[in-house]
C-alpha positions as CSV (number, residue, x, y, z in Angstrom):
1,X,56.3,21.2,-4.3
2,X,59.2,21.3,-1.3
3,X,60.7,18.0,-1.2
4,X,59.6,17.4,2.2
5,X,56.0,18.2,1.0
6,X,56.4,14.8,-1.4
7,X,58.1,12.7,0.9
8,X,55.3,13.2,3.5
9,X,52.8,12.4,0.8
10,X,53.3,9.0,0.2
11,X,51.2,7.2,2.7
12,X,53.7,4.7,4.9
13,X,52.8,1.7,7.3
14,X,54.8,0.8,10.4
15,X,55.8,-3.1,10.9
16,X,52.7,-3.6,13.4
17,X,50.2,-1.9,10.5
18,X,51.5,-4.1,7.8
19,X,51.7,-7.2,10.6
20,X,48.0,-6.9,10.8
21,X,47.9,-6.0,7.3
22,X,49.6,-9.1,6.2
23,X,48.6,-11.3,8.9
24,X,52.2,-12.1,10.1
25,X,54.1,-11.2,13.2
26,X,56.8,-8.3,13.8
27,X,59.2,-10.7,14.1
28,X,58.3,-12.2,10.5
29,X,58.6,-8.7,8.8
30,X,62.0,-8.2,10.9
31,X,63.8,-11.2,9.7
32,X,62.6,-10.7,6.4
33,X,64.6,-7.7,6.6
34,X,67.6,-9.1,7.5
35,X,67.4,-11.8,4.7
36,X,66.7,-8.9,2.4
37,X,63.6,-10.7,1.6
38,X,59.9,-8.5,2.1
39,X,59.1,-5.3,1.0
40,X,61.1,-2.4,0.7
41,X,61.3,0.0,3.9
42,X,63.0,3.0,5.3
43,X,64.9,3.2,8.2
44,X,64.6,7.0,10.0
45,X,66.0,7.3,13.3
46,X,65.8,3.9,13.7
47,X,62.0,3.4,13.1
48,X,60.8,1.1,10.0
49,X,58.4,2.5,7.7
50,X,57.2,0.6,4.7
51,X,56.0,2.8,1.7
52,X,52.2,1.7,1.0
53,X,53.1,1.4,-3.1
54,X,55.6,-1.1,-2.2
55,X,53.0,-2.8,0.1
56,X,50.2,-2.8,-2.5
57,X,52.7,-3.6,-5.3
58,X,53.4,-6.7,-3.7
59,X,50.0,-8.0,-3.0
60,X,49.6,-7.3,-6.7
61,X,51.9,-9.6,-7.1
62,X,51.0,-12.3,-4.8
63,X,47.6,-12.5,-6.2
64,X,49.1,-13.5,-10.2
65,X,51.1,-16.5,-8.9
């Protein structure tokens, strides 16, 4: 497998998907990321893109506290 193949394989949520998702606003998810709190995300070309294993692994998570 090419590695763009697998990096294009991992499905990826932009901040309004995981907004809705998560019930918060854009705003929430963007100053999480300034306090280095939230989910890890990648930055390309400027855009946000939040990996969906790092999404689910947090709901995971948040449901055993």
């Amino acid at each position: 497998m090419a590695i763009n193949e697998e990096r294009t394989s991992i499905p990826h949520l932009s901040p309004h998907q995981l907004a809705d998702r998560w019930h918060k606003t854009t705003g929430t998810l963007r100053n999480w990321r300034c306090q280095g709190r939230g989910p890890a995300y990648l930055k390309i070309e400027g855009g946000i893109l939040y990996p969906m294993p790092e999404v689910l692994r947090i709901e995971e998570e948040s449901m055993n506290v």
